[in-house]
C-alpha positions as CSV (number, residue, x, y, z in Angstrom):
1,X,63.2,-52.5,-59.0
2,X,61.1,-55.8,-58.6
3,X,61.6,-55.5,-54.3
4,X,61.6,-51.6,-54.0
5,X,58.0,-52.1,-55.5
6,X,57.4,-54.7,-53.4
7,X,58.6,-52.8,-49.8
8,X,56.1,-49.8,-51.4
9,X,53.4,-52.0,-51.4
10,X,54.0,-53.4,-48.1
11,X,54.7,-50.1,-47.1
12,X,51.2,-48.8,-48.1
13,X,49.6,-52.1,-46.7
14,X,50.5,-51.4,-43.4
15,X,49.9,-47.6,-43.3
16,X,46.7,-48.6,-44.3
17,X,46.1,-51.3,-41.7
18,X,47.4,-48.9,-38.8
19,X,44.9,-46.3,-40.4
20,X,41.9,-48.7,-40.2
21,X,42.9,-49.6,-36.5
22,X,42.9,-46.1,-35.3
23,X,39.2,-45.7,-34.4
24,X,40.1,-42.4,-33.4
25,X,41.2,-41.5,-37.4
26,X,38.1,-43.3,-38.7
27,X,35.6,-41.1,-36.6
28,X,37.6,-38.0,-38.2
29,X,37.0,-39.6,-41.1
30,X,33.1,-39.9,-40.9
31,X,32.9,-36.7,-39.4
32,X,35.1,-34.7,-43.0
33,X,33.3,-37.2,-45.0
34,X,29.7,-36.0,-43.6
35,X,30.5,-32.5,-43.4
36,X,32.1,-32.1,-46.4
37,X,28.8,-32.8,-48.5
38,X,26.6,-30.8,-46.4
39,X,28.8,-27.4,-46.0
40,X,30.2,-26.5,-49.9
41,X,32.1,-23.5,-48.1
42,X,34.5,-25.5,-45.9
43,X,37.7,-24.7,-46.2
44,X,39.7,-27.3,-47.9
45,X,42.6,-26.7,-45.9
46,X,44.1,-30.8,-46.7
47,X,43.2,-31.0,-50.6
48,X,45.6,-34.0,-51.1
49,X,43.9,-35.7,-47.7
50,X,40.4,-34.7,-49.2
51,X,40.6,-35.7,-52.5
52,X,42.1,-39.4,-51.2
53,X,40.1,-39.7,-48.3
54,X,37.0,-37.5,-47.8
55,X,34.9,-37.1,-51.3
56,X,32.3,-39.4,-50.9
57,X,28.9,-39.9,-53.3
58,X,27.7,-42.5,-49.7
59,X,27.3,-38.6,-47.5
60,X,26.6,-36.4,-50.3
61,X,23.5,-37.5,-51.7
62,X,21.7,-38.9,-49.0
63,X,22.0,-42.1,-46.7
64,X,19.4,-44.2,-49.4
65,X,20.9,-43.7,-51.9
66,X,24.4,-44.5,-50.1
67,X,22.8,-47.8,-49.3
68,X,21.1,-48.0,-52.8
69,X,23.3,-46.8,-55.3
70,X,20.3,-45.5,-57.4
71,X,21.6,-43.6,-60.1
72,X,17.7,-42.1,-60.7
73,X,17.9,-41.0,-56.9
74,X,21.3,-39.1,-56.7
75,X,19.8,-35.9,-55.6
76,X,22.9,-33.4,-53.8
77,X,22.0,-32.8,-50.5
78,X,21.5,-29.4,-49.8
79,X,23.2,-27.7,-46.5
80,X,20.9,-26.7,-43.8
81,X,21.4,-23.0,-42.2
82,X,22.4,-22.1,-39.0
83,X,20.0,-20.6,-36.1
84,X,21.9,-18.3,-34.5
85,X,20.9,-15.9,-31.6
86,X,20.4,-12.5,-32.8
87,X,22.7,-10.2,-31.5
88,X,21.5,-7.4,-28.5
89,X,18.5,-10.5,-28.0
90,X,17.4,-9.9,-24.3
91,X,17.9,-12.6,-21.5
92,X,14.6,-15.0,-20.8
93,X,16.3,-16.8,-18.0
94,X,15.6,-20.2,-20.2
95,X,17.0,-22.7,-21.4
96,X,16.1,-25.8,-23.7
97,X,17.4,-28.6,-23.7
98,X,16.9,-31.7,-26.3
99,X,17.4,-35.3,-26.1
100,X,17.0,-36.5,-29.5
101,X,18.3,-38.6,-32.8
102,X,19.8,-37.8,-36.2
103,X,17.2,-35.3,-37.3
104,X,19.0,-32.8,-35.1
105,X,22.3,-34.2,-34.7
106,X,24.8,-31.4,-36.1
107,X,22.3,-28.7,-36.7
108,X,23.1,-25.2,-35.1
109,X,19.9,-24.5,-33.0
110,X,21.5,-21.8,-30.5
111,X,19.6,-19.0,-31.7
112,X,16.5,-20.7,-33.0
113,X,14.2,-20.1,-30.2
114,X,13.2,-17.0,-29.0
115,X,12.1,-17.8,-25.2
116,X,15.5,-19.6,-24.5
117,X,18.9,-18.1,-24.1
118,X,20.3,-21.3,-25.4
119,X,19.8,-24.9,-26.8
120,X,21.7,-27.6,-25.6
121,X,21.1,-31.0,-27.6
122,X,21.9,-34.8,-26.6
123,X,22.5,-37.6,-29.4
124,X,20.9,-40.3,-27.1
125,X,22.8,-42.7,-30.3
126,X,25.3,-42.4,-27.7
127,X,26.7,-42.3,-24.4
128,X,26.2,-38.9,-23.6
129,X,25.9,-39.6,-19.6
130,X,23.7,-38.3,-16.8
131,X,21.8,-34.9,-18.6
132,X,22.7,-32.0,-15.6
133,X,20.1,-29.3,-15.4
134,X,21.4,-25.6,-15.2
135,X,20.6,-24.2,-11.4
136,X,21.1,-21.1,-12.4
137,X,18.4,-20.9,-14.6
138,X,15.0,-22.2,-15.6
139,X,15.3,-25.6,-17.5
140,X,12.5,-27.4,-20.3
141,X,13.2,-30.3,-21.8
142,X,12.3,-31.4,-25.4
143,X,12.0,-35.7,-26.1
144,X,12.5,-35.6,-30.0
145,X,12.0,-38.6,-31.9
146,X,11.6,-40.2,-35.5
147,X,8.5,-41.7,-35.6
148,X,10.6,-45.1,-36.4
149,X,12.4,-44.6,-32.8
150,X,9.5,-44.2,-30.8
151,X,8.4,-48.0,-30.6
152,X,11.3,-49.2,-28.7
153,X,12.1,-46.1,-26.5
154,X,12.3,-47.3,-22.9
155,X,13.4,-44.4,-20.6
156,X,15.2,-47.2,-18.0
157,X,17.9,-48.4,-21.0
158,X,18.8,-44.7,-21.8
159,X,22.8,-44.3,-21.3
160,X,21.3,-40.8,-19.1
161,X,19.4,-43.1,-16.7
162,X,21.9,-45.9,-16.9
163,X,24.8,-43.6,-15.8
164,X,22.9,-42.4,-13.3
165,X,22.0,-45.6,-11.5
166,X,25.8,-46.4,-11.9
167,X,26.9,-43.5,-9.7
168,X,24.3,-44.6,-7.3
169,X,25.4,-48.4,-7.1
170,X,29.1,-47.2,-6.6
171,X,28.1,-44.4,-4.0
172,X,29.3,-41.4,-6.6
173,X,25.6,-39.8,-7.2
174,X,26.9,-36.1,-7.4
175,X,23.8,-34.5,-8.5
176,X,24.2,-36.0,-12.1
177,X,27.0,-34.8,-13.1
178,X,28.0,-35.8,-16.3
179,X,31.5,-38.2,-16.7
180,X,35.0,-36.3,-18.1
181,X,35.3,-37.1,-21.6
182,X,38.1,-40.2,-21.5
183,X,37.2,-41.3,-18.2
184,X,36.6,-44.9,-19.6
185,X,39.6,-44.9,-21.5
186,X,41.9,-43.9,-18.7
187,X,40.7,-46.8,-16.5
188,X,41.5,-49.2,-19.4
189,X,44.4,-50.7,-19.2
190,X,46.8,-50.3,-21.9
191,X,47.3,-53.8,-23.0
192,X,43.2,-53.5,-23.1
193,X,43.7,-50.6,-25.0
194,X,46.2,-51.6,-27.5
195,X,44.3,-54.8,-28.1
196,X,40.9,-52.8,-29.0
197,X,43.3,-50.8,-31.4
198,X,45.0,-54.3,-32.9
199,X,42.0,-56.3,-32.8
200,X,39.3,-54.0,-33.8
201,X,36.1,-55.2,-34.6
202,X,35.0,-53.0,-36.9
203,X,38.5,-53.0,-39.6
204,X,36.6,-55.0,-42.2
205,X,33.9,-51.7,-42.4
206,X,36.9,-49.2,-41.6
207,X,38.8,-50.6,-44.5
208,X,35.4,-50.4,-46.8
209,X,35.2,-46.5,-46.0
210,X,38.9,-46.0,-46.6
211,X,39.0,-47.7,-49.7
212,X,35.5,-48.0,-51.4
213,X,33.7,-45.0,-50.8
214,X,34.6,-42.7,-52.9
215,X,33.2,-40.8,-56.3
216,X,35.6,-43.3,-58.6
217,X,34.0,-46.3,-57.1
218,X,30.8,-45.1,-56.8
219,X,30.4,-45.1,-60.6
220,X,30.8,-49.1,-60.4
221,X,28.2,-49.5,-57.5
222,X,25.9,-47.7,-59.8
223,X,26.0,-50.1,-62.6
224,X,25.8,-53.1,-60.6
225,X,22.7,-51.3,-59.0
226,X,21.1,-50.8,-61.8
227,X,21.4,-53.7,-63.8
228,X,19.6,-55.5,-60.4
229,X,17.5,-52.7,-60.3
230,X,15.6,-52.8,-63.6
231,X,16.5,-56.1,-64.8
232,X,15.5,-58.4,-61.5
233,X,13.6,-55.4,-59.7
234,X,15.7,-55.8,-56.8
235,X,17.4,-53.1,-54.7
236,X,19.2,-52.6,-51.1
237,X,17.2,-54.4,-48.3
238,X,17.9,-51.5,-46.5
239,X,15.9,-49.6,-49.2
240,X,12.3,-49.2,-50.5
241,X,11.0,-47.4,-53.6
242,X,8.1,-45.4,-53.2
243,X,5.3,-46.3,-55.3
244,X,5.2,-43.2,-57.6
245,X,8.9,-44.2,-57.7
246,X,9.7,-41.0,-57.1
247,X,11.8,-41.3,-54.1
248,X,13.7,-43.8,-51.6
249,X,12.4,-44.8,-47.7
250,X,14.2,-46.5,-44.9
251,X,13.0,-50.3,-45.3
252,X,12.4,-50.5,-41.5
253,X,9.2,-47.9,-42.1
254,X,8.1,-50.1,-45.2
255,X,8.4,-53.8,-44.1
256,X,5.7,-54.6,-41.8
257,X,7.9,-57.6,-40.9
258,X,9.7,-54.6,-38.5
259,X,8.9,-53.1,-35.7
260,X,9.3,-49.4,-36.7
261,X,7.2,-49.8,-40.0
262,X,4.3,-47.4,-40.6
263,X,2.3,-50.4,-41.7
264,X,2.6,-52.8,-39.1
265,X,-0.5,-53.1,-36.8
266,X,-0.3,-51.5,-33.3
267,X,-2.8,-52.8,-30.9
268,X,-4.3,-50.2,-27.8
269,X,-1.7,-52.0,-25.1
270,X,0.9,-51.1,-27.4
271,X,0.2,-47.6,-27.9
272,X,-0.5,-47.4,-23.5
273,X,3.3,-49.1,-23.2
274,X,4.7,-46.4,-25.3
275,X,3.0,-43.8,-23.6
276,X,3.7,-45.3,-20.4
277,X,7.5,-45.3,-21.0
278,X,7.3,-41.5,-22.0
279,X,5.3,-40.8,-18.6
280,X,8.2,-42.7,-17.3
281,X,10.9,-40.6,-18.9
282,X,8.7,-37.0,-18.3
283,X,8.8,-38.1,-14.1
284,X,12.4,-38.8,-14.2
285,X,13.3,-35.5,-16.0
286,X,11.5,-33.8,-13.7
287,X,12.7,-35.3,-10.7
288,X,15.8,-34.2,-11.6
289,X,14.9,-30.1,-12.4
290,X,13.3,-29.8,-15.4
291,X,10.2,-27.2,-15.0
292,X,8.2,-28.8,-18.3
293,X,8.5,-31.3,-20.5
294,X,7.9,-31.5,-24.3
295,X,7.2,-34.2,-26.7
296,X,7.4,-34.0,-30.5
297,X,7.8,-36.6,-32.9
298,X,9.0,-36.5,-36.6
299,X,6.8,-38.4,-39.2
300,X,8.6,-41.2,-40.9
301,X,8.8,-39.8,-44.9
302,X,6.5,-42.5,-45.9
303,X,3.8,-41.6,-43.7
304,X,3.5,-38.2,-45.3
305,X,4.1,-39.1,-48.8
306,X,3.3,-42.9,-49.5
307,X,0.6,-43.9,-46.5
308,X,-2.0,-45.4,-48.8
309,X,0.4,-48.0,-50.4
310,X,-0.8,-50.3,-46.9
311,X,-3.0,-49.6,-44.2
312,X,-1.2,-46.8,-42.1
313,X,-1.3,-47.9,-38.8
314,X,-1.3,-43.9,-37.0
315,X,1.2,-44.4,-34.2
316,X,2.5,-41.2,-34.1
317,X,-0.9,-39.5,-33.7
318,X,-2.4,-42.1,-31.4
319,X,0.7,-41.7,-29.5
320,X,0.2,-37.8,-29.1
321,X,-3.7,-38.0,-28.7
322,X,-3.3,-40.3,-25.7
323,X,0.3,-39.1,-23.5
324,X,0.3,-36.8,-20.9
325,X,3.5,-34.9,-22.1
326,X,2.8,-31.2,-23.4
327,X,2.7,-32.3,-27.5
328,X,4.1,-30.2,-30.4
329,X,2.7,-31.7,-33.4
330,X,3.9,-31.4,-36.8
331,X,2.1,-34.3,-38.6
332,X,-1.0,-32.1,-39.8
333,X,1.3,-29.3,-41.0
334,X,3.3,-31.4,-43.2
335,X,1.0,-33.8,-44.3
336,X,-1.0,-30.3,-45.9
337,X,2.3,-29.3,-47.1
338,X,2.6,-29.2,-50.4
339,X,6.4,-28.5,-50.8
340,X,8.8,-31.3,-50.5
341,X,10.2,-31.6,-46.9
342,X,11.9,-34.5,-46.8
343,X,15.0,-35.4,-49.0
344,X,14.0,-37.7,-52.0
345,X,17.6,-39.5,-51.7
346,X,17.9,-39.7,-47.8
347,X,16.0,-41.1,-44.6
348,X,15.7,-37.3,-42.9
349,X,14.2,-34.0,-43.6
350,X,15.5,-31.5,-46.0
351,X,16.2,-27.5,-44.8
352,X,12.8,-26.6,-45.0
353,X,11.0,-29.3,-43.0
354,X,13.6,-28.4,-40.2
355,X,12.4,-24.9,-40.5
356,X,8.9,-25.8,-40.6
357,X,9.6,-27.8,-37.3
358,X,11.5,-24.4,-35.6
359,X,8.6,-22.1,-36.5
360,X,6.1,-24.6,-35.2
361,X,8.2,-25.1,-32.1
362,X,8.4,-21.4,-31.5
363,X,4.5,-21.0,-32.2
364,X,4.1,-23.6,-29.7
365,X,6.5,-22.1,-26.8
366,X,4.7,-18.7,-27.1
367,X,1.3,-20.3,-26.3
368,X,2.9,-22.8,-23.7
369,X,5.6,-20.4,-21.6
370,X,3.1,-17.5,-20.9
């Protein structure tokens, strides 16, 4: 009896190592984990594999409080709607394209602009190669940013421009064309391979999803939280309390020890590099097809709601005063706002600052595309 439970729990040791390995199983992971907060009406087609795997408080209400554990900020997410082309919509000829961060990652935007047969978005989180203008058609080209990522943006370490200047180097410049999805992976060799898999760097945080983040834990991770919350008045360094205490920020736009805070000064010559590296990335764009392109920037939470706690340094809208790129600005409209547009428990907006954001984009389009 005494062995038999022993071989199980060696058993389930190992099935649990292999798991962590697989980087490819972990992504999956992240991915049901994410989705399955934000869209209630997935089917639940693996309810065993969900309920020992997938439920997780960390994705469901909000990245702060994830890092936070805030019982007083566990607000549900809510799930953001799709923008889908209306059916019998006639042809422009357009098309948009957007090279952005997590404020549009996984959103459906297909549909949500009326002068463009279709929206085609890049992560630039990751590698997503060369971007490869449609010949066939007229191409813009939207740079979207959080406010926070537009301080360190440098158009020449972009994985686009970086792939790009690869293929030159190695005499395969095809007129950009974007690398075959496990093109890297097939030149690896497989004892490479099978020691990224053994020796992964990033078990020890694979092993934390698997294992700790999930609803039972969660309930511990509170307590501790808030016991250093209210007795020492401490929380997540990754976290910051607004002063009406009535929701969370990303430390980074707090601390004015960071370079991405709202607070920390911003001389002239830093604004010009900023807007020289976007002149930068609007010459290469258009070098390579693009007939116009945009800028828009997404205020950091605590510039809208919590800018008088320090002196607000204004980057965003010296930025778009002084660049040469055509501007759609959203600061004014949701600084006048008076609904909530941002989630209270997470770093990005909520459904209706993202809709705020279309309707201002189409507004723009229809003055610009005449």
């Amino acid at each position: 009896m005494r062995k038999g439970f022993g071989l199980l729990i060696l058993l389930l040791t190992v099935v649990l190592l292999l798991s962590a390995m697989n980087q490819s199983f972990i992504n999956k992971l992240k991915f049901e984990k994410y989705f399955d907060a934000l869209d209630p009406q997935v089917i639940h087609e693996n309810a065993l594999f969900k309920a020992v795997f997938v439920h997780s408080d960390k994705w469901r209400y909000g990245d702060l409080y994830g890092l936070s554990y805030l019982h007083q900020y566990k607000f549900k997410l809510e799930p953001f709607k799709s923008y889908l082309r209306k059916p019998g919509s006639r042809k422009t000829g357009k098309i948009l394209y957007i090279v952005g961060d997590s404020f549009l990652a996984d959103k459906t935007l297909s549909g949500a602009f009326d002068q463009f047969d279709n929206v085609i978005f890049f992560d630039r989180r990751f590698d997503f190669g060369p971007v490869k203008p449609d010949p066939a058609k007229q191409n813009y080209l939207v740079m979207e940013f959080a406010e926070r990522n537009l301080v360190d943006y440098d158009i020449d370490s972009t994985f686009e421009v970086l792939a790009t200047n690869h293929q030159v180097k190695n005499g395969r410049n095809s007129g950009n064309t974007p690398k075959k999805a496990g093109t890297e992976l097939l030149q690896q060799s497989v004892w490479k391979r099978l020691n990224n898999i053994i020796f992964n760097p990033e078990l020890s945080r694979n092993l934390e999803l698997m294992l700790f983040d999930n609803t039972f834990v969660s309930r511990f991770k509170e307590f501790k939280a808030s016991i250093n919350y209210h007795l020492f008045d401490r929380v997540a360094n990754e976290v910051s309390v607004s002063t009406d205490k009535k929701r969370l920020f990303f430390n980074i736009t707090v601390d004015t020890a960071r370079r991405q805070s709202s607070f920390k000064p911003q001389s002239e010559q830093a604004i010009d590099s900023i807007c020289h590296n976007l002149q930068t990335a609007k010459l290469y764009y258009q070098s390579i097809g693009f007939k116009k392109v945009f800028l828009s920037v997404i205020p950091n939470p605590v510039s809208i709601y919590d800018a008088e706690q320090m002196p607000y340094n204004h980057l965003l809208e010296r930025v778009e005063k002084k660049t040469d790129l055509s501007v759609i600005s959203i600061y004014h409209n949701f600084k006048t706002e008076k609904r909530n547009l941002f989630y209270r428990s997470d770093s990005h907006w909520n459904p209706l600052g993202l809709d705020i954001w279309v309707h201002e984009m189409n507004r723009m389009f229809t003055e610009k595309l005449k």
